[in-house]
Structures are given as C-alpha cells and as structure tokens.
NULO-798013 format. One record per residue: x, y, z of N, C-alpha, C, CB in turn. Coordinates in steps of 0.2 Angstrom, whole numbers. Glycine has a CB too. Example, Ala and Ser with C-alpha at 12.3 -4.5 7.8 and 13.67 -1.06 7.14 Angstrom:
! NULO-798013
+-------+-------+-------+-------+-------+-------+-------+-------+-------+-------+-------+-------+
:   n.u :   n.v :   n.w :  ca.u :  ca.v :  ca.w :   c.u :   c.v :   c.w :  cb.u :  cb.v :  cb.w :
+-------+-------+-------+-------+-------+-------+-------+-------+-------+-------+-------+-------+
:    66 :   -28 :    39 :    62 :   -22 :    39 :    66 :   -16 :    39 :    57 :   -22 :    45 :
:    64 :   -11 :    35 :    68 :    -5 :    36 :    64 :     0 :    39 :    70 :    -3 :    29 :
+-------+-------+-------+-------+-------+-------+-------+-------+-------+-------+-------+-------+
This chain:
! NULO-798013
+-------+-------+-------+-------+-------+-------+-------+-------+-------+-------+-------+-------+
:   n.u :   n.v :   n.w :  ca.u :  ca.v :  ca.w :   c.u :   c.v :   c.w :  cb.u :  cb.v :  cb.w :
+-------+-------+-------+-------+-------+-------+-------+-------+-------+-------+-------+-------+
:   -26 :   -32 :   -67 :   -19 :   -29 :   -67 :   -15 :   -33 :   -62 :   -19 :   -22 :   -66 :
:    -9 :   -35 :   -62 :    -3 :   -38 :   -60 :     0 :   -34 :   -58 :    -1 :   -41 :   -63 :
:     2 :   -33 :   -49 :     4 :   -29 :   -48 :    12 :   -32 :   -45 :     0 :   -25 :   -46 :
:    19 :   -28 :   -47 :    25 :   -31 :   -45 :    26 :   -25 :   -40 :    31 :   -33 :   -51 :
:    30 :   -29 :   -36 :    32 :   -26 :   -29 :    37 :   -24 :   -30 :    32 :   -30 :   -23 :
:    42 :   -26 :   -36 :    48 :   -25 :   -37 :    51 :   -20 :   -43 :    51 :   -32 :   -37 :
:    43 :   -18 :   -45 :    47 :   -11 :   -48 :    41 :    -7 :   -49 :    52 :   -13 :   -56 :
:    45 :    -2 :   -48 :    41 :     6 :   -47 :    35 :     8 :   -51 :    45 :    13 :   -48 :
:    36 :     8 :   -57 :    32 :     9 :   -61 :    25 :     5 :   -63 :    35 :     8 :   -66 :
:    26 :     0 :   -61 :    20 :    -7 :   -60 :    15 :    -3 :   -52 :    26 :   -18 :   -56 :
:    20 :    -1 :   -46 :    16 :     1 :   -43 :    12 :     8 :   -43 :    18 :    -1 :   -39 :
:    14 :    11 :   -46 :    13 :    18 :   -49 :     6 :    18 :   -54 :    20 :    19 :   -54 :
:     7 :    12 :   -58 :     1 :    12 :   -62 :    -5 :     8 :   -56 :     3 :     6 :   -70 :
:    -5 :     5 :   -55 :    -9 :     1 :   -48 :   -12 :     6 :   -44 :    -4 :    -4 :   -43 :
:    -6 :    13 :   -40 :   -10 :    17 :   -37 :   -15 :    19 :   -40 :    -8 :    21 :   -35 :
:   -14 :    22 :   -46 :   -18 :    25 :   -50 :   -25 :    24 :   -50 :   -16 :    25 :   -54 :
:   -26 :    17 :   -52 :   -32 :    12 :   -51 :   -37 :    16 :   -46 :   -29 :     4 :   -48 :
:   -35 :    14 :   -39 :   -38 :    18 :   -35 :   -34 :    20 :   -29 :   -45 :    15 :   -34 :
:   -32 :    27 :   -28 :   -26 :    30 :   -23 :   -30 :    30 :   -16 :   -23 :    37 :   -24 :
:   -35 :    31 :   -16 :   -39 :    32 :   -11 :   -36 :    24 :    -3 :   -50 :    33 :   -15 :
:   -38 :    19 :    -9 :   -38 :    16 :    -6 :   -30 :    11 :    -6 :   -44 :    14 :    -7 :
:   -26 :     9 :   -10 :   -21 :    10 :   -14 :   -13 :    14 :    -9 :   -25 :    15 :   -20 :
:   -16 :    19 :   -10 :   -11 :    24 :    -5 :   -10 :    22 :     2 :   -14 :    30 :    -5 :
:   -15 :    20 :     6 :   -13 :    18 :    13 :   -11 :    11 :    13 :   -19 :    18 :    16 :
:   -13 :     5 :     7 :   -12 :     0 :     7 :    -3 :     0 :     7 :   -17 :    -2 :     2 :
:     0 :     3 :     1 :     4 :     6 :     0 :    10 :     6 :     6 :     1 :    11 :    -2 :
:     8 :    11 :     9 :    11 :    12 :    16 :     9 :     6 :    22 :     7 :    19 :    18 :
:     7 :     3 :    23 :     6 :     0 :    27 :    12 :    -7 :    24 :    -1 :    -1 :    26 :
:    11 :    -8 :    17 :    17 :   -14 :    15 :    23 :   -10 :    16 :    16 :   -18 :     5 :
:    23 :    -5 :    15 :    31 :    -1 :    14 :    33 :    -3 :    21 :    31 :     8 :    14 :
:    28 :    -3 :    28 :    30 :    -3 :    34 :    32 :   -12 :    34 :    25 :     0 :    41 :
:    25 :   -16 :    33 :    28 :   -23 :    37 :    33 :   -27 :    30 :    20 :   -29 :    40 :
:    35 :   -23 :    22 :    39 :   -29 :    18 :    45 :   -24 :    19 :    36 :   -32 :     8 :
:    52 :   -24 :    22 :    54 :   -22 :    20 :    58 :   -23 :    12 :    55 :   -20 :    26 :
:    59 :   -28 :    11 :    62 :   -30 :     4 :    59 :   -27 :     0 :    61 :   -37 :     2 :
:    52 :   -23 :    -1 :    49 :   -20 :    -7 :    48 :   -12 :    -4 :    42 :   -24 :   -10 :
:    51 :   -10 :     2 :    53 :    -2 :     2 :    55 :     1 :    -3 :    58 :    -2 :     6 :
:    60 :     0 :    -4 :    64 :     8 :    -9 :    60 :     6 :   -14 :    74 :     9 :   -11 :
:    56 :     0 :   -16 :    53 :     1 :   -23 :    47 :     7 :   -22 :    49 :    -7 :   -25 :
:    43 :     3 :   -14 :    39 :    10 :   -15 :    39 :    15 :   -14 :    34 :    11 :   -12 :
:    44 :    15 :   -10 :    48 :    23 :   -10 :    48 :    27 :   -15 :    54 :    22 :    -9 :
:    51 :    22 :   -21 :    52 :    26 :   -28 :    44 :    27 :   -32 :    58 :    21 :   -33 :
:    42 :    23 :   -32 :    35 :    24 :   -33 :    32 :    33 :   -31 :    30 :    17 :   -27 :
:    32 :    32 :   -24 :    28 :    38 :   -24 :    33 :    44 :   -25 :    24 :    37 :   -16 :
:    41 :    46 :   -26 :    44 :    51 :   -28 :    41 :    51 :   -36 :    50 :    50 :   -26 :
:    38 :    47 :   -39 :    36 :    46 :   -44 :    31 :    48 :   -44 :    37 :    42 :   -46 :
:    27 :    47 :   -41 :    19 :    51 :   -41 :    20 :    58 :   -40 :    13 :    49 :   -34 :
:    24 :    62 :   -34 :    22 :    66 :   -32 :    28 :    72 :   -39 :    22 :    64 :   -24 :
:    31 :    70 :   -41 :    36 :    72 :   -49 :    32 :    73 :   -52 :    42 :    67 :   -53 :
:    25 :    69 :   -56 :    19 :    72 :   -60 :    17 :    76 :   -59 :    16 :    70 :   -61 :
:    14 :    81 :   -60 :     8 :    84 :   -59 :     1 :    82 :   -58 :     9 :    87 :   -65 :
:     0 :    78 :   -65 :    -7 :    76 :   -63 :    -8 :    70 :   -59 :   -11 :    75 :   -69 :
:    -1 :    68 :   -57 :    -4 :    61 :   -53 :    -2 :    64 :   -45 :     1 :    53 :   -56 :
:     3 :    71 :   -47 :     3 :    75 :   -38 :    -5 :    76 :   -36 :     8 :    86 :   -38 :
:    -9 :    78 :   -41 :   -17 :    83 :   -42 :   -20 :    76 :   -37 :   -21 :    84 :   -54 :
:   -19 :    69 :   -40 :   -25 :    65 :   -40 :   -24 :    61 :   -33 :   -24 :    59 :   -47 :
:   -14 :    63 :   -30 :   -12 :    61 :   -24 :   -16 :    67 :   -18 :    -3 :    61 :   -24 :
:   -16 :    70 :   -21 :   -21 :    78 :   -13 :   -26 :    77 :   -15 :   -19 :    88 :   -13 :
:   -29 :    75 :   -22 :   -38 :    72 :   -19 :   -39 :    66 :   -17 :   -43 :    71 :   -24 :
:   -34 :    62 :   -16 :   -34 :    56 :   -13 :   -33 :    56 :    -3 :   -28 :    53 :   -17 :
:   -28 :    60 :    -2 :   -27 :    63 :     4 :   -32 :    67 :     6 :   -22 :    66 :     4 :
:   -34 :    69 :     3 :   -41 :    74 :     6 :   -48 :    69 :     6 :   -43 :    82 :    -1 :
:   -50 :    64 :     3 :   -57 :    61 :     3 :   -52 :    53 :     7 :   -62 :    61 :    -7 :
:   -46 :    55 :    10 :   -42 :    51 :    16 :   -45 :    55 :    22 :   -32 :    50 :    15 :
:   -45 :    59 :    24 :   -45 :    64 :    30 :   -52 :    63 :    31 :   -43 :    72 :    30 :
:   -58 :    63 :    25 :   -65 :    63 :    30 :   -68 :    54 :    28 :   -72 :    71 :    26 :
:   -63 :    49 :    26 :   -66 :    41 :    27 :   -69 :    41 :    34 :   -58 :    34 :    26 :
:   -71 :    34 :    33 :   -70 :    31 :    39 :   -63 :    28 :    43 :   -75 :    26 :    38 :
:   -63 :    26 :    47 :   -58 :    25 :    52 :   -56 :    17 :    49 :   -61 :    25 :    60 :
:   -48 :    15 :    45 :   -48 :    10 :    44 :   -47 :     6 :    49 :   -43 :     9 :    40 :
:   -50 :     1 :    47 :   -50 :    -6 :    50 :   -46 :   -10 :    55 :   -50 :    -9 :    47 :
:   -44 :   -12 :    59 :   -37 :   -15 :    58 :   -35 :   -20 :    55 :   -33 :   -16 :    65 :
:   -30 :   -20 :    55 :   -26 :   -25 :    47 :   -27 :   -33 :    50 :   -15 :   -22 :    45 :
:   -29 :   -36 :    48 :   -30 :   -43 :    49 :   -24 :   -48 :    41 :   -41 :   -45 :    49 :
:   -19 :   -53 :    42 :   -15 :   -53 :    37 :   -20 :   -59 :    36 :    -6 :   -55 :    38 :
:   -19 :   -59 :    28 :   -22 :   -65 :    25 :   -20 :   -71 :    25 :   -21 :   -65 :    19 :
:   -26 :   -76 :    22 :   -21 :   -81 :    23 :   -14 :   -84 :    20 :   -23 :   -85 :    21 :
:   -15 :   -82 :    15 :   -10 :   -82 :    11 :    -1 :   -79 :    12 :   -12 :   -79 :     7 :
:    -4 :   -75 :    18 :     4 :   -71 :    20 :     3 :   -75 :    27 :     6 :   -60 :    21 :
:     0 :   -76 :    32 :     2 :   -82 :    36 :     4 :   -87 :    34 :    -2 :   -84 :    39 :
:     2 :   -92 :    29 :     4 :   -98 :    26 :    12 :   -99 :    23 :     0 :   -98 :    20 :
:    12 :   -92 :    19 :    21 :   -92 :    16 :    26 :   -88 :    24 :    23 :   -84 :     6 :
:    22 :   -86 :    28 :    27 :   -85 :    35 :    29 :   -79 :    31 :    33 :   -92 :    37 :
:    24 :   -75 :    29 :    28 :   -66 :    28 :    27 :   -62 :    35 :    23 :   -59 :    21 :
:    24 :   -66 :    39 :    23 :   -58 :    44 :    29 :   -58 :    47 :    17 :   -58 :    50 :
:    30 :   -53 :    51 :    35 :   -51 :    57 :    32 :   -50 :    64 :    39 :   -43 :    55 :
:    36 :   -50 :    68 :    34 :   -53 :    75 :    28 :   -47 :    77 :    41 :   -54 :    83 :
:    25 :   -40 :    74 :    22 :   -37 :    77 :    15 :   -38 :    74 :    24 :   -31 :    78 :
:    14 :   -41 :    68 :    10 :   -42 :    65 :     6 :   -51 :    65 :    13 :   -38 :    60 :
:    11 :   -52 :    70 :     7 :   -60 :    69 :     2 :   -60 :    73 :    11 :   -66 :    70 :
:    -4 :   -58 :    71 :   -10 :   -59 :    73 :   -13 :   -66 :    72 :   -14 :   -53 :    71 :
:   -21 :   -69 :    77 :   -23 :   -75 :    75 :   -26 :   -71 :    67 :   -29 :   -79 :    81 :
:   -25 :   -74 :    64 :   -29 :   -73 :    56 :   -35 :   -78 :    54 :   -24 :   -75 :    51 :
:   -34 :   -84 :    57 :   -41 :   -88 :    58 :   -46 :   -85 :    60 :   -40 :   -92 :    62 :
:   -45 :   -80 :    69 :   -51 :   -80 :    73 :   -54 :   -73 :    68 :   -50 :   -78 :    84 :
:   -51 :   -70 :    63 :   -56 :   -65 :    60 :   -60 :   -65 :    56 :   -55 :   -61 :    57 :
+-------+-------+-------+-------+-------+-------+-------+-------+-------+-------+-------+-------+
C-alpha cells in the first residue's frame, strides 16, 4: 500500500493496516513534518467519527500502554539525504 501524506483518507486506510504501530508513527511525523499536520490531523478526527475504527483506536491504545518502551527515533537515510529533518531531530544517522 502507498501511503500519501497529503490526504486523510490514504492515511486513514494505512492506520488501519496496523494502529498499534501506525498510530505512534503517526504522531511523531505529525510533530517533526509540519507540512503534512492538518492532513493528520484530519485523519485521526476521522478515525475517532467511526465507530468501529474509534473500537480499533482504544485497542490500539490499550495494547500501547502495556508495549515495550519505543525506541528512540533514529531518521533514515533517506530523510537525512532530502534534508527533511529540523534542527532537533538531526541526529548522527550513520553511527546507528
């Protein structure tokens, strides 16, 4: 699946896939892209407007509370290369 950053519905179907993991991901781009914000924004007023996809967001959140402790975030190559990061996120990406 192909997912677009630039409209809600693409990301909507994508969480679905798997929210568990999906949903934090989610949140995290929301913080460091801000150009694709209000998309996700709209995304998740859209999750949480369904029913069954509100159902699938609080089991997702709940089997979130007892994971393990995410990782910290190391940017790919690929977003070091096109120069997406922002000054708090420019970590060495090589040394990981």
């Amino acid at each position: 699946m192909l997912l677009d950053l630039n409209n809600a519905a693409s990301i909507v179907e994508w969480w679905c896939i798997f929210p568990e993991r999906h949903g934090p991901l989610l949140a995290d781009w929301e913080r460091r892209r801000p150009e694709h914000a209000a998309e996700i924004g709209r995304a998740r007023r859209l999750i949480k407007a369904d029913p069954a996809r509100r159902a699938l967001l609080a089991r997702s959140q709940a089997d979130e509370g007892r994971a393990r402790p995410v990782p910290e975030y190391r940017p790919s190559f690929d977003e070091v290369a096109a120069g997406e990061l922002r000054g708090e996120d420019n970590v060495d990406a090589v040394a990981a």
